[in-house]
N, CA and C atoms of all chains as a GROMACS GRO file, in nm:
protein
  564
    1UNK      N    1  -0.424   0.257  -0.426
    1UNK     CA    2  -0.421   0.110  -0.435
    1UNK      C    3  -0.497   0.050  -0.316
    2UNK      N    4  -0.530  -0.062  -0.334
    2UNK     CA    5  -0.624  -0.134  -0.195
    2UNK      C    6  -0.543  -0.281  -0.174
    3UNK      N    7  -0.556  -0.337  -0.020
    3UNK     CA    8  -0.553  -0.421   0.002
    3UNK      C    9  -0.654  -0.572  -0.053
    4UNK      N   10  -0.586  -0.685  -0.093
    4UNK     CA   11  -0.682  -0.782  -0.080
    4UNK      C   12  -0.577  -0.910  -0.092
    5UNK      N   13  -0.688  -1.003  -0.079
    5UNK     CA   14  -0.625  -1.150  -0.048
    5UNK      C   15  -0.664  -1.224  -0.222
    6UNK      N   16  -0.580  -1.338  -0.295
    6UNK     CA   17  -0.600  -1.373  -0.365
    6UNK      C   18  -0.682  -1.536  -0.348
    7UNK      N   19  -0.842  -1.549  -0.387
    7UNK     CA   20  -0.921  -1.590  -0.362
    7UNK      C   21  -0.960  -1.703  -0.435
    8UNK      N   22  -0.922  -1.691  -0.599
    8UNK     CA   23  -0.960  -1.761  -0.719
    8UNK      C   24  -0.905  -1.726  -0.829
    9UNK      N   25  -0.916  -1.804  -0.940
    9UNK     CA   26  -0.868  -1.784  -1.039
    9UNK      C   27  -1.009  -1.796  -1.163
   10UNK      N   28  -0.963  -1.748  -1.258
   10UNK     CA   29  -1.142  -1.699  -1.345
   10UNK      C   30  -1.047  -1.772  -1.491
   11UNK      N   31  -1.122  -1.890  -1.533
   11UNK     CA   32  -1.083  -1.930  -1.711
   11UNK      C   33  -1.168  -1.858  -1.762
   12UNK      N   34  -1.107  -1.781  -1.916
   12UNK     CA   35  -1.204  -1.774  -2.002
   12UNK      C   36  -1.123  -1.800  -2.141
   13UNK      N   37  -1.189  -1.869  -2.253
   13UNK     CA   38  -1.138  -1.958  -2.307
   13UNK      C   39  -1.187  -1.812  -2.446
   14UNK      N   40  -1.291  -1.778  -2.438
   14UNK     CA   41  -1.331  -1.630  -2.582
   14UNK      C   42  -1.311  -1.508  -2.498
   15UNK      N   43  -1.209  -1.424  -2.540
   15UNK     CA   44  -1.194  -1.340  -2.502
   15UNK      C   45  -1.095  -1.225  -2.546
   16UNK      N   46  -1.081  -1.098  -2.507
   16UNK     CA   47  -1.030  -0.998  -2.606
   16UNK      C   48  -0.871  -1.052  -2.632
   17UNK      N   49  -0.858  -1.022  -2.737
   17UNK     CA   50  -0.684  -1.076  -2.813
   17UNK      C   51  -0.582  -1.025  -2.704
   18UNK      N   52  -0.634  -0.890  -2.641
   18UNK     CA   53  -0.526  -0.865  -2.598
   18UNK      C   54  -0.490  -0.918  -2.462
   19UNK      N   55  -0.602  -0.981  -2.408
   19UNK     CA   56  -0.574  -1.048  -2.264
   19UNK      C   57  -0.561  -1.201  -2.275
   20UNK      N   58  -0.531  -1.258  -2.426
   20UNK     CA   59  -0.480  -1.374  -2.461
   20UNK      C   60  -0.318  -1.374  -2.349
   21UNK      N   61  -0.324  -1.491  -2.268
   21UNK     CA   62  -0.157  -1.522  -2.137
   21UNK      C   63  -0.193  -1.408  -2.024
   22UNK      N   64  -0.344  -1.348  -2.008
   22UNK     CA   65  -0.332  -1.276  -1.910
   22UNK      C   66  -0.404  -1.380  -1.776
   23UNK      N   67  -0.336  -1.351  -1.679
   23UNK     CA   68  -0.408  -1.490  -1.571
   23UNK      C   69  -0.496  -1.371  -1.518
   24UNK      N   70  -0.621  -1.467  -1.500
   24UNK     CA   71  -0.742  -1.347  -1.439
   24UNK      C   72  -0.747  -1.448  -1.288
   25UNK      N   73  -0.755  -1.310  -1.214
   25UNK     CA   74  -0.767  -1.352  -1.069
   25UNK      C   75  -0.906  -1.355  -0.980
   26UNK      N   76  -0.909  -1.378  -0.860
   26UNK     CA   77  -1.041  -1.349  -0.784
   26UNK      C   78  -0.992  -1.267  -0.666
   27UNK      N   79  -0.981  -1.177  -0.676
   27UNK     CA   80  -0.954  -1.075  -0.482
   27UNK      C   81  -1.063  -1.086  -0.430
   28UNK      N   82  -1.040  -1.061  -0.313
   28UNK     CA   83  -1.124  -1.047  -0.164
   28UNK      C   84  -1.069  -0.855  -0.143
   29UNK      N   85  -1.142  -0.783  -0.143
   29UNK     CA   86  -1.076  -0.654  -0.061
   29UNK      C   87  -1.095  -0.692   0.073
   30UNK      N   88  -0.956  -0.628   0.115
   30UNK     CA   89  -0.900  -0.624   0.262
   30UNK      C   90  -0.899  -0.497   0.362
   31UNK      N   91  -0.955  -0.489   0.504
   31UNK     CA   92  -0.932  -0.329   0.553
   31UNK      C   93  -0.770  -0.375   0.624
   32UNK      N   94  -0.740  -0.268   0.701
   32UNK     CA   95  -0.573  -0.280   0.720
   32UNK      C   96  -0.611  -0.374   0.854
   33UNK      N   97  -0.703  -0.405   0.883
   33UNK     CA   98  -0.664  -0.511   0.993
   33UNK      C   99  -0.687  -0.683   0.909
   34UNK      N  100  -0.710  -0.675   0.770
   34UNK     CA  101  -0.732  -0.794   0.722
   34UNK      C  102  -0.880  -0.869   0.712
   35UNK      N  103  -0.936  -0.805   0.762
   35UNK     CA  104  -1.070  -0.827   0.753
   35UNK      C  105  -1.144  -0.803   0.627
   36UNK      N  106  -1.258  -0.894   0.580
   36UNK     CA  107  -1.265  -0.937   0.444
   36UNK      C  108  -1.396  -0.733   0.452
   37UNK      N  109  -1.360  -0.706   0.358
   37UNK     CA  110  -1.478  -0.598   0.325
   37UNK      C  111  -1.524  -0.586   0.179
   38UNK      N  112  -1.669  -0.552   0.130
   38UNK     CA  113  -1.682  -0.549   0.007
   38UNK      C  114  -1.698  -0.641  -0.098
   39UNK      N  115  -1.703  -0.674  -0.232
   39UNK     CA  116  -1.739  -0.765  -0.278
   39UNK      C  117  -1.604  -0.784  -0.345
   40UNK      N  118  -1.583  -0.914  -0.374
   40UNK     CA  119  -1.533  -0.973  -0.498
   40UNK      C  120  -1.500  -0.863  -0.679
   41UNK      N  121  -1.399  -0.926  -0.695
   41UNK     CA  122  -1.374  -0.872  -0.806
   41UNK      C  123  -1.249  -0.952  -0.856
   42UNK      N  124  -1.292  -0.919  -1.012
   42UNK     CA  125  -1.192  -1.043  -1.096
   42UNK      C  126  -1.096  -0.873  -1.142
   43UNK      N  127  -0.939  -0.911  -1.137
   43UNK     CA  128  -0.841  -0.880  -1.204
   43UNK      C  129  -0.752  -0.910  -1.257
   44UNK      N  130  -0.648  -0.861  -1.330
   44UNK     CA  131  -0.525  -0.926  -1.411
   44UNK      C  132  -0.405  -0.936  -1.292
   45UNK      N  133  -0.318  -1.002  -1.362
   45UNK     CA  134  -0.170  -1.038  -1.238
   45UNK      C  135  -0.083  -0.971  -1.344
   46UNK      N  136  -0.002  -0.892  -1.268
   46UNK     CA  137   0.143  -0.792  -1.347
   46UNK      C  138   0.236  -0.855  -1.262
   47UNK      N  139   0.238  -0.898  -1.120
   47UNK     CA  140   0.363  -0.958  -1.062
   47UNK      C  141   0.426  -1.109  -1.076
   48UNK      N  142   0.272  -1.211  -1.095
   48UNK     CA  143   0.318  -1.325  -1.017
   48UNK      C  144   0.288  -1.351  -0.909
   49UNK      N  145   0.128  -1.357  -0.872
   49UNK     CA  146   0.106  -1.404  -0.721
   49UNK      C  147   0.097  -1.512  -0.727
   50UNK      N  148   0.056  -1.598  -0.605
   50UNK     CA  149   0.024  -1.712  -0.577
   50UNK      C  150  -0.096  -1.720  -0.480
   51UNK      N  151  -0.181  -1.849  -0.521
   51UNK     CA  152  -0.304  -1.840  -0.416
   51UNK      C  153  -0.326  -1.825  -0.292
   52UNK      N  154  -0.436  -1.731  -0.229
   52UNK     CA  155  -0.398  -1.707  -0.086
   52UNK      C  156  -0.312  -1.569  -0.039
   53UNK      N  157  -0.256  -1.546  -0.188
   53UNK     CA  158  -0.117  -1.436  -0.152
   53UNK      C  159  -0.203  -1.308  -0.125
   54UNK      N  160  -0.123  -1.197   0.013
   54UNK     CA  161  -0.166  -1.111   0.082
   54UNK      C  162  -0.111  -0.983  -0.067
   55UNK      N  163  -0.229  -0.927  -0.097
   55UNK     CA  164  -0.147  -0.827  -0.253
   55UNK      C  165  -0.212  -0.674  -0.231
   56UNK      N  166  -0.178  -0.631  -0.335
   56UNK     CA  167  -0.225  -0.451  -0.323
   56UNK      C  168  -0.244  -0.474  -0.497
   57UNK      N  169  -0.356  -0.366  -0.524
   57UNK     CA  170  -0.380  -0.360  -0.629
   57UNK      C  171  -0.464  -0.225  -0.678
   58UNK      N  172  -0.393  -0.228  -0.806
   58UNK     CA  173  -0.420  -0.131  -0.882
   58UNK      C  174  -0.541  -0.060  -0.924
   59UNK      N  175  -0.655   0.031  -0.952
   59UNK     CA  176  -0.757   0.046  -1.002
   59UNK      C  177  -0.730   0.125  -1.142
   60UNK      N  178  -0.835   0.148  -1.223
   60UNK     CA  179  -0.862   0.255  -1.358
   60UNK      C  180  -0.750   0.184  -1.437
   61UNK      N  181  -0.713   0.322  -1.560
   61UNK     CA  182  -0.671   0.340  -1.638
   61UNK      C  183  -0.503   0.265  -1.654
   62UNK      N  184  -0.470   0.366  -1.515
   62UNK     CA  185  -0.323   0.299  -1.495
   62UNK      C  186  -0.303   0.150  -1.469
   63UNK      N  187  -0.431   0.050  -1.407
   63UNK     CA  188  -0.384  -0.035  -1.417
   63UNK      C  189  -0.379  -0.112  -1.559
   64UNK      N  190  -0.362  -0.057  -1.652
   64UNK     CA  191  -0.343  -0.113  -1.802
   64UNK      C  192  -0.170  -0.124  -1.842
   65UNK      N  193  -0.114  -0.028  -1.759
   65UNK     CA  194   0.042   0.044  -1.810
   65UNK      C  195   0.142  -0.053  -1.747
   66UNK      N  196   0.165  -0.162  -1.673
   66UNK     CA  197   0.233  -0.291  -1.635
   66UNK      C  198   0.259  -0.355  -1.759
   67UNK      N  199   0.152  -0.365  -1.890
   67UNK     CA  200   0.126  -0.399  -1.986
   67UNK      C  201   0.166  -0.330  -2.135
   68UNK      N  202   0.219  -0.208  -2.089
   68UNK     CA  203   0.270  -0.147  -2.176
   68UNK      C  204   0.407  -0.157  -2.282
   69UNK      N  205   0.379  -0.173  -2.392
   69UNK     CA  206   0.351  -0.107  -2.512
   69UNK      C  207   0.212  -0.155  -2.538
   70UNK      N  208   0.176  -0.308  -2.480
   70UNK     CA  209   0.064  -0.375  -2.554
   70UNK      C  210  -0.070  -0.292  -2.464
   71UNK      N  211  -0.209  -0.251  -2.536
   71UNK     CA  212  -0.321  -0.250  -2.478
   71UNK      C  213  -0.393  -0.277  -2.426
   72UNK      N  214  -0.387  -0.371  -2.300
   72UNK     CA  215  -0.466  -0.459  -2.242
   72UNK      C  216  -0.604  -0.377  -2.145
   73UNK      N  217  -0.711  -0.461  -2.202
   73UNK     CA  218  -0.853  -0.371  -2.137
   73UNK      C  219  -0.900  -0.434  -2.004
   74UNK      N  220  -0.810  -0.419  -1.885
   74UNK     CA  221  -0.851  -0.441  -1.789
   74UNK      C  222  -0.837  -0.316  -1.655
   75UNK      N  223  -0.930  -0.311  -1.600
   75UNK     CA  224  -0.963  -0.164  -1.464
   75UNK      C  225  -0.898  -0.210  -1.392
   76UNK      N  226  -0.880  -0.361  -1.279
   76UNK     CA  227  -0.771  -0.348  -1.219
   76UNK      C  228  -0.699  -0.444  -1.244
   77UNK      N  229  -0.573  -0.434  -1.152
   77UNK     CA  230  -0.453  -0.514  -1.176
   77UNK      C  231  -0.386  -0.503  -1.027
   78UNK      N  232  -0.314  -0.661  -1.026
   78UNK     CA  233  -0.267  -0.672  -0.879
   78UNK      C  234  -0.119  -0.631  -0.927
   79UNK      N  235  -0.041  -0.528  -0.863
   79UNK     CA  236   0.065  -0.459  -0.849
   79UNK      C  237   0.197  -0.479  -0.769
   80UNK      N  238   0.158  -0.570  -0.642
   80UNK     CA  239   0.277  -0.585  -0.581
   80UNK      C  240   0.224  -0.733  -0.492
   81UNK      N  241   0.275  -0.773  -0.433
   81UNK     CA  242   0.249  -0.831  -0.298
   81UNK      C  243   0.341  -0.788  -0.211
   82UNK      N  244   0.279  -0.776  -0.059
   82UNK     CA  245   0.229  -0.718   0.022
   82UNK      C  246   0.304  -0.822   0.129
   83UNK      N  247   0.470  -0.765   0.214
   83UNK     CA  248   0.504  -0.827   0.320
   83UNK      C  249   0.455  -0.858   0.422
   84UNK      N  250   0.475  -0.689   0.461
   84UNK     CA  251   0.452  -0.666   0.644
   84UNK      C  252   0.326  -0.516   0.623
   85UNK      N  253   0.250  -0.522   0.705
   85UNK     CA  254   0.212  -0.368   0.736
   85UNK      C  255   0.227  -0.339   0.857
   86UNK      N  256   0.264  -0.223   0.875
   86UNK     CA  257   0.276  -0.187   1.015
   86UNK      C  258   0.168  -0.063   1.030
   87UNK      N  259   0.055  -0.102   1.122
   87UNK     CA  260   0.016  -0.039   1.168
   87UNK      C  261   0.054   0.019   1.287
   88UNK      N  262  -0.045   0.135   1.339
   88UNK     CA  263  -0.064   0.231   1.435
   88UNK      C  264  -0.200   0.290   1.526
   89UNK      N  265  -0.989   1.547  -0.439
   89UNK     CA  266  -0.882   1.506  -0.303
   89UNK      C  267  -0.944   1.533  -0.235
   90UNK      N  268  -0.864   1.350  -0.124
   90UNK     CA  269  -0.956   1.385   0.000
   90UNK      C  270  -0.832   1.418   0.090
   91UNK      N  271  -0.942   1.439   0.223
   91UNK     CA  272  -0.835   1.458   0.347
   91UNK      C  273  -0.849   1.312   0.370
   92UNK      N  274  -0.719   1.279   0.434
   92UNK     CA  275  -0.718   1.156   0.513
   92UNK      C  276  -0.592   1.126   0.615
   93UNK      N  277  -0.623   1.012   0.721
   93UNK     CA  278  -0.507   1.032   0.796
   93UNK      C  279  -0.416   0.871   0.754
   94UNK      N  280  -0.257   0.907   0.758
   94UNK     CA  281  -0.187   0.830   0.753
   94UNK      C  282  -0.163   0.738   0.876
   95UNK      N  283  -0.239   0.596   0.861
   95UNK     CA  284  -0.254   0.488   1.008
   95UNK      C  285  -0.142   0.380   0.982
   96UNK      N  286  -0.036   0.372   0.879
   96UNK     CA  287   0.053   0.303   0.880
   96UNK      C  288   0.124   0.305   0.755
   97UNK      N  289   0.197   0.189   0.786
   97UNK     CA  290   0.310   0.133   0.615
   97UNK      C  291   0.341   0.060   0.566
   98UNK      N  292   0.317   0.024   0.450
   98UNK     CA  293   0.299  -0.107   0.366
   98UNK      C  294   0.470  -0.149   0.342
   99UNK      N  295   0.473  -0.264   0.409
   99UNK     CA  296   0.644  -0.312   0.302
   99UNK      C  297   0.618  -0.436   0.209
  100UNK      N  298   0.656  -0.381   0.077
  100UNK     CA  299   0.649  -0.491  -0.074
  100UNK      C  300   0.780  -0.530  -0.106
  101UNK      N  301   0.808  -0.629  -0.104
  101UNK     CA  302   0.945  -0.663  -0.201
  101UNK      C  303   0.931  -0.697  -0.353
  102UNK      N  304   0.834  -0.780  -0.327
  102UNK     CA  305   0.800  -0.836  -0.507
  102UNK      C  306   0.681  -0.740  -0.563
  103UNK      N  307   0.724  -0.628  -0.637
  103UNK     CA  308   0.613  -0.550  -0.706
  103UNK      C  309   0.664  -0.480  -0.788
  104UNK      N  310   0.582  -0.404  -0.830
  104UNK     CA  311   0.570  -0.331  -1.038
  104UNK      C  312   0.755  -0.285  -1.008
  105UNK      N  313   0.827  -0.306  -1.087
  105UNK     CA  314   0.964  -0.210  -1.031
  105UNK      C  315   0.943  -0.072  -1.058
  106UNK      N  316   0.827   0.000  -1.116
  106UNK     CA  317   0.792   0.138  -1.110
  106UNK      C  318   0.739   0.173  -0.927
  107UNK      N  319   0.736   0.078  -0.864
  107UNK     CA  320   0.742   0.149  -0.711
  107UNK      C  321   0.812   0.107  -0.649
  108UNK      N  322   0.969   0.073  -0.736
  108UNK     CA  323   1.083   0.042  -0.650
  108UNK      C  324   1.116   0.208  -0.596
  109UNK      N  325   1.158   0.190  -0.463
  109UNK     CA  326   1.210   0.317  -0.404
  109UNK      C  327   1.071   0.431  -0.339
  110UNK      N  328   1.002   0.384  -0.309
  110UNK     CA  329   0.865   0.506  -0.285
  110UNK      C  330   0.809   0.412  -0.178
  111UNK      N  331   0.778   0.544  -0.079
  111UNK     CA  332   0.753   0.464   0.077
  111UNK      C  333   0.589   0.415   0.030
  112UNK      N  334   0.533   0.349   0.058
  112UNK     CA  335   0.408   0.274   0.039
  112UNK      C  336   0.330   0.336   0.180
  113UNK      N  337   0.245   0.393   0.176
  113UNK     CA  338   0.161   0.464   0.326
  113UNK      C  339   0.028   0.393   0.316
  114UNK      N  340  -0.057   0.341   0.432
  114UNK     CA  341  -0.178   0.302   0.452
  114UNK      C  342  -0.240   0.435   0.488
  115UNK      N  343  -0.350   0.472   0.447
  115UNK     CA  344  -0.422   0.616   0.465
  115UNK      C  345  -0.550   0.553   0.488
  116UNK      N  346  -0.629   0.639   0.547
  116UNK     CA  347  -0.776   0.606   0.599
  116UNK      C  348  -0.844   0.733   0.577
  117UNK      N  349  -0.920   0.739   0.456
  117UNK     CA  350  -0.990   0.876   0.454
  117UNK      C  351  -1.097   0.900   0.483
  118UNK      N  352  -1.100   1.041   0.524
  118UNK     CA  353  -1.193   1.110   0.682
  118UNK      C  354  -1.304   1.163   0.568
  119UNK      N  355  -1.429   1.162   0.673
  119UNK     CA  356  -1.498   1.316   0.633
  119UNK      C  357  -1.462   1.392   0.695
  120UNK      N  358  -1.543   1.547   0.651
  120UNK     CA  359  -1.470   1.676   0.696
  120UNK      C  360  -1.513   1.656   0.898
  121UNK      N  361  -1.600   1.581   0.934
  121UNK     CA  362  -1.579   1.574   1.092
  121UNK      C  363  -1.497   1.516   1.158
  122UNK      N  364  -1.430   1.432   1.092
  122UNK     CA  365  -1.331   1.343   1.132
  122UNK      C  366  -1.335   1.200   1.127
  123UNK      N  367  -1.434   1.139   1.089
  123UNK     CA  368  -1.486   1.009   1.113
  123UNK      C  369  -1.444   0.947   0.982
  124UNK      N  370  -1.437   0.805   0.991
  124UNK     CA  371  -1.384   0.736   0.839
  124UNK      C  372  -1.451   0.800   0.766
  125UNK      N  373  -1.385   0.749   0.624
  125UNK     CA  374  -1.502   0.744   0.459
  125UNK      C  375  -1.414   0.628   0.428
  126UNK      N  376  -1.508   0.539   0.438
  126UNK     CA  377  -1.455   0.405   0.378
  126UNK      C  378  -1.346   0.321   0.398
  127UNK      N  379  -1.308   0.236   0.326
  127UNK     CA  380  -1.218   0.178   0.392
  127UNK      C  381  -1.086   0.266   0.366
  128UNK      N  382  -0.911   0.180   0.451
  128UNK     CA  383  -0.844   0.212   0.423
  128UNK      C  384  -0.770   0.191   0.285
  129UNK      N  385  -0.638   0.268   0.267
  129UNK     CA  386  -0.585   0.245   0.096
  129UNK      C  387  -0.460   0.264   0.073
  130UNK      N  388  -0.404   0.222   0.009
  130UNK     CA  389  -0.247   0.239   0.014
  130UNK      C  390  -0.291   0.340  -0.080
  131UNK      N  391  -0.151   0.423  -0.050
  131UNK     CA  392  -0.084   0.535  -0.136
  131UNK      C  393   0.057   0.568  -0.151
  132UNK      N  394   0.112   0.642  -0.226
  132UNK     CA  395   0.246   0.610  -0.231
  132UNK      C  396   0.279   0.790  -0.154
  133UNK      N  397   0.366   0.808  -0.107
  133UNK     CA  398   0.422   0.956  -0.027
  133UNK      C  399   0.501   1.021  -0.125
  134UNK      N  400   0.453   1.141  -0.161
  134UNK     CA  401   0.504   1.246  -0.246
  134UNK      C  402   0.608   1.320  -0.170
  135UNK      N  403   0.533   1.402  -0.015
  135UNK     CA  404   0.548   1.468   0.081
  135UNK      C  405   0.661   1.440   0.162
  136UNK      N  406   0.685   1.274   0.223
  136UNK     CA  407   0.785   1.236   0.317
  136UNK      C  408   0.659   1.314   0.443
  137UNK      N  409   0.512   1.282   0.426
  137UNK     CA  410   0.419   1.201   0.525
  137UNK      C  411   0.464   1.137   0.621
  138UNK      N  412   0.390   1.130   0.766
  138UNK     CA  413   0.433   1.031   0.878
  138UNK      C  414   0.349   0.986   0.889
  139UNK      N  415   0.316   0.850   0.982
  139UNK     CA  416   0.228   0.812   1.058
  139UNK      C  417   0.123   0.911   1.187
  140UNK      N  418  -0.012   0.924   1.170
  140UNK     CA  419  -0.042   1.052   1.193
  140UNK      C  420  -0.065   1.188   1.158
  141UNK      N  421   0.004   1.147   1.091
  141UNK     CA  422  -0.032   1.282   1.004
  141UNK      C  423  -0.159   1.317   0.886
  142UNK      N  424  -0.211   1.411   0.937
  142UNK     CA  425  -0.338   1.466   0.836
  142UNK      C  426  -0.281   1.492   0.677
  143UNK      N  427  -0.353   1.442   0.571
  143UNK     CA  428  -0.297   1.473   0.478
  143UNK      C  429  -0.381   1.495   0.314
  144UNK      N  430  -0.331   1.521   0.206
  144UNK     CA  431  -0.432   1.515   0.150
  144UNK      C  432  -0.372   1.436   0.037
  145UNK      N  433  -0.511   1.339  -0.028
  145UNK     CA  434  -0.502   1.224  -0.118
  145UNK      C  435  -0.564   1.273  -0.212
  146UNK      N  436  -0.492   1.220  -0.304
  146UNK     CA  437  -0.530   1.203  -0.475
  146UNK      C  438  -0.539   1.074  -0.495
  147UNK      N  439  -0.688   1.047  -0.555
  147UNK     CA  440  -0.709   0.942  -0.583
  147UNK      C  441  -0.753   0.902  -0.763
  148UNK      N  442  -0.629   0.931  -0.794
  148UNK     CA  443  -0.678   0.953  -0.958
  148UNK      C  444  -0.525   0.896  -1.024
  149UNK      N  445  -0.501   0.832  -1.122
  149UNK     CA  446  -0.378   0.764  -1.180
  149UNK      C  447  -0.306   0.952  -1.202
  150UNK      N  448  -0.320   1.041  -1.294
  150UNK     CA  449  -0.214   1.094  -1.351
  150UNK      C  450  -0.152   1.207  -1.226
  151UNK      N  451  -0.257   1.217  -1.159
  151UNK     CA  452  -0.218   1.332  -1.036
  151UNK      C  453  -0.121   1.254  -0.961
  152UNK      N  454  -0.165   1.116  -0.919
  152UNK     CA  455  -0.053   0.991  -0.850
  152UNK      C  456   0.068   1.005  -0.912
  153UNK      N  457   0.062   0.965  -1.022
  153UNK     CA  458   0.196   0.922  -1.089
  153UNK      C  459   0.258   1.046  -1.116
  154UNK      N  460   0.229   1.181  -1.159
  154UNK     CA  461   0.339   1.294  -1.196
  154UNK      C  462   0.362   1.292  -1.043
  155UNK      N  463   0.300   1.307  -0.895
  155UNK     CA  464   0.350   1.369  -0.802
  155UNK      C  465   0.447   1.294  -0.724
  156UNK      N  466   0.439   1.162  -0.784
  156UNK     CA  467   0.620   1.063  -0.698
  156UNK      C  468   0.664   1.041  -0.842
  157UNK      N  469   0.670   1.074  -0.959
  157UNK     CA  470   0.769   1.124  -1.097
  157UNK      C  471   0.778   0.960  -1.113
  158UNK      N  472   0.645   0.889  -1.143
  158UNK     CA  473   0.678   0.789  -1.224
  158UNK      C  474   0.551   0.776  -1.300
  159UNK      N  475   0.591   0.860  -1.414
  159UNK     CA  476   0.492   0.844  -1.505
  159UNK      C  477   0.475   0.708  -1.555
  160UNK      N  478   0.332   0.687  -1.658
  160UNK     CA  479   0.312   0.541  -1.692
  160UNK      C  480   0.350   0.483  -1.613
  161UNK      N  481   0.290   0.470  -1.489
  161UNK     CA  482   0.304   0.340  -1.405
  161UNK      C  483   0.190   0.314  -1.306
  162UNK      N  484   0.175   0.205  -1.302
  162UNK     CA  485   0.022   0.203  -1.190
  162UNK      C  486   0.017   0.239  -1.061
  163UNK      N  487  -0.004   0.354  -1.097
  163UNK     CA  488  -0.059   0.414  -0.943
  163UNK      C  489  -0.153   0.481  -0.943
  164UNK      N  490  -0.258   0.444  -0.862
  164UNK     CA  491  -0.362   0.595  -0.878
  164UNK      C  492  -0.379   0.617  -0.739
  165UNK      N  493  -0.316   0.641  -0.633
  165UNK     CA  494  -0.312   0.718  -0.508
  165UNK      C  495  -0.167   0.764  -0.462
  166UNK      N  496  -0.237   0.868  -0.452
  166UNK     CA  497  -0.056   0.906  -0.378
  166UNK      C  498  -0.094   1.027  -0.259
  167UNK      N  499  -0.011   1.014  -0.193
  167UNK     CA  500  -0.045   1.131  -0.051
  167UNK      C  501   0.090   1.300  -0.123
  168UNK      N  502  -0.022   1.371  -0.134
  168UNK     CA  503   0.026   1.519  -0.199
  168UNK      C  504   0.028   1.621  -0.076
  169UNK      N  505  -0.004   1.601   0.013
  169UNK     CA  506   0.008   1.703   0.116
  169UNK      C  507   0.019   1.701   0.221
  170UNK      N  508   0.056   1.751   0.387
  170UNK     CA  509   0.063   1.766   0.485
  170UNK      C  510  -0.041   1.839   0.525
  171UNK      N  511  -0.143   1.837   0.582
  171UNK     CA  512  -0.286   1.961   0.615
  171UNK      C  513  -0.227   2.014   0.756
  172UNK      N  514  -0.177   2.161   0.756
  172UNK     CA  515  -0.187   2.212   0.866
  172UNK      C  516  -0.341   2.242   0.946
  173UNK      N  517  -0.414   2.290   0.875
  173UNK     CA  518  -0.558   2.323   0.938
  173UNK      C  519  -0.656   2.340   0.864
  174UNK      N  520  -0.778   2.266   0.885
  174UNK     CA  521  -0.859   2.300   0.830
  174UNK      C  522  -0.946   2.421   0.879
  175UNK      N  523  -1.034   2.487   0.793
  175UNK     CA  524  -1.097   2.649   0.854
  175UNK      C  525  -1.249   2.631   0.781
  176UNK      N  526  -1.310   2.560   0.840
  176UNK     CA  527  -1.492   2.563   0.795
  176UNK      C  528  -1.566   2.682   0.804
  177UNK      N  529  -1.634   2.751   0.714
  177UNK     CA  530  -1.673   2.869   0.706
  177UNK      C  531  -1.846   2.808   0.820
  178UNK      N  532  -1.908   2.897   0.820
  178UNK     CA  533  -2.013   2.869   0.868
  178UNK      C  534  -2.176   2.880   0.768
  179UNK      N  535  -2.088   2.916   0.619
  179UNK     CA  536  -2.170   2.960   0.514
  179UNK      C  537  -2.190   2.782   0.485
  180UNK      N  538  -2.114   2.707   0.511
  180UNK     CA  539  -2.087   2.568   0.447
  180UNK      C  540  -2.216   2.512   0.508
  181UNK      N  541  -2.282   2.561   0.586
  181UNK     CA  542  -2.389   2.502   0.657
  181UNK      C  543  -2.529   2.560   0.603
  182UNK      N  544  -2.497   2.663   0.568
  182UNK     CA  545  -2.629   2.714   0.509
  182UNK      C  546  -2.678   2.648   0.369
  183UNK      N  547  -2.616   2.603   0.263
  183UNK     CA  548  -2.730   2.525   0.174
  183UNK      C  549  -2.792   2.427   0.231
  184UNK      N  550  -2.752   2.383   0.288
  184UNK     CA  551  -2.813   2.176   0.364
  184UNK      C  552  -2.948   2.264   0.469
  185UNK      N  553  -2.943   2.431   0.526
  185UNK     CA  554  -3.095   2.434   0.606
  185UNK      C  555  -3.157   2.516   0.490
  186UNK      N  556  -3.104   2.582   0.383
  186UNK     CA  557  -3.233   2.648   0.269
  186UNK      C  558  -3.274   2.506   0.228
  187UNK      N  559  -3.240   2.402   0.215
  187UNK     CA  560  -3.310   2.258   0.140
  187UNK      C  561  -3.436   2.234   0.220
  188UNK      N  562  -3.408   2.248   0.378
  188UNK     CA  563  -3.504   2.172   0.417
  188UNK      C  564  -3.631   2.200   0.372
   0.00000   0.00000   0.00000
């Protein structure tokens, strides 16, 4: 899973049946000191974030299974949000 | 799988309830000299991993999920090992000078 910050939100009004009530997001990837790295990328929400919110998220296949029984065709998915880290 | 070292620990309250109960580890994976590969990544601890500790990552959903026993659930990293030592042959060096 990777760190990132929640950045934006993505409408799309034609799109596959099965991501009909799916909220599409905008991440920022994050390194563990918070610093922005990498590009942008749109994913689905399985928890309930909110904008700005510090999250961890899912990549591939598995991030489809939050969604399970139904088939939803999305690579990633934000999985948790993200308290404290304690580094070292 | 890579090697990588465990540099901290993630605490979640609000997330998938398939990673209720599983320590959340920040890992930073090495090349074989020691130096990063990329950024860092959460993973979930199979092992009972520390901070510091050398270890080895799976970065693939089904290897993740059978090795902390939550199948169907989103994970695709998990820390599977403790590395006592690594042992580099010196053969490992010889394809990279027949290329030149």
């Amino acid at each position: 899973m990777f760190l990132g910050r929640v950045v934006g939100t993505v409408v799309a009004t034609v799109k596959d049946a099965a991501l009909k009530g799916q909220r599409l997001l905008i991440v920022q990837p994050l390194t563990a000191d918070l610093k922005e790295t990498g590009k942008r990328i749109v994913v689905l929400d399985a928890v309930g974030v909110g904008a700005a919110e510090l999250i961890y998220w899912c990549r591939g296949k598995e991030s489809s299974f939050p969604f399970l029984p139904e088939e939803v065709p999305t690579d990633n998915t934000i999985v948790g949000i993200v308290d404290e880290l304690h580094l070292c | 799988m890579l090697i990588a070292r465990v540099i901290g620990e993630m605490v979640s309250t609000h997330k998938h309830p398939s990673h209720l109960g599983r320590k959340a580890l920040l890992v930073q994976p090495l090349d074989l000299d020691g130096t990063n590969r990329g950024d860092p990544v959460i993973a979930f601890d199979a092992v009972d991993a520390g901070v510091g500790d050398q270890v080895l990552l799976v970065t693939e959903g089904f290897s993740a999920m059978t090795s902390v026993q939550r199948p169907e659930s989103p994970i695709d990293m998990a820390v599977v090992g403790v590395i006592d030592r690594i042992d580099l042959h010196a053969l490992a060096q010889t394809p990279a000078a027949h290329r030149k």
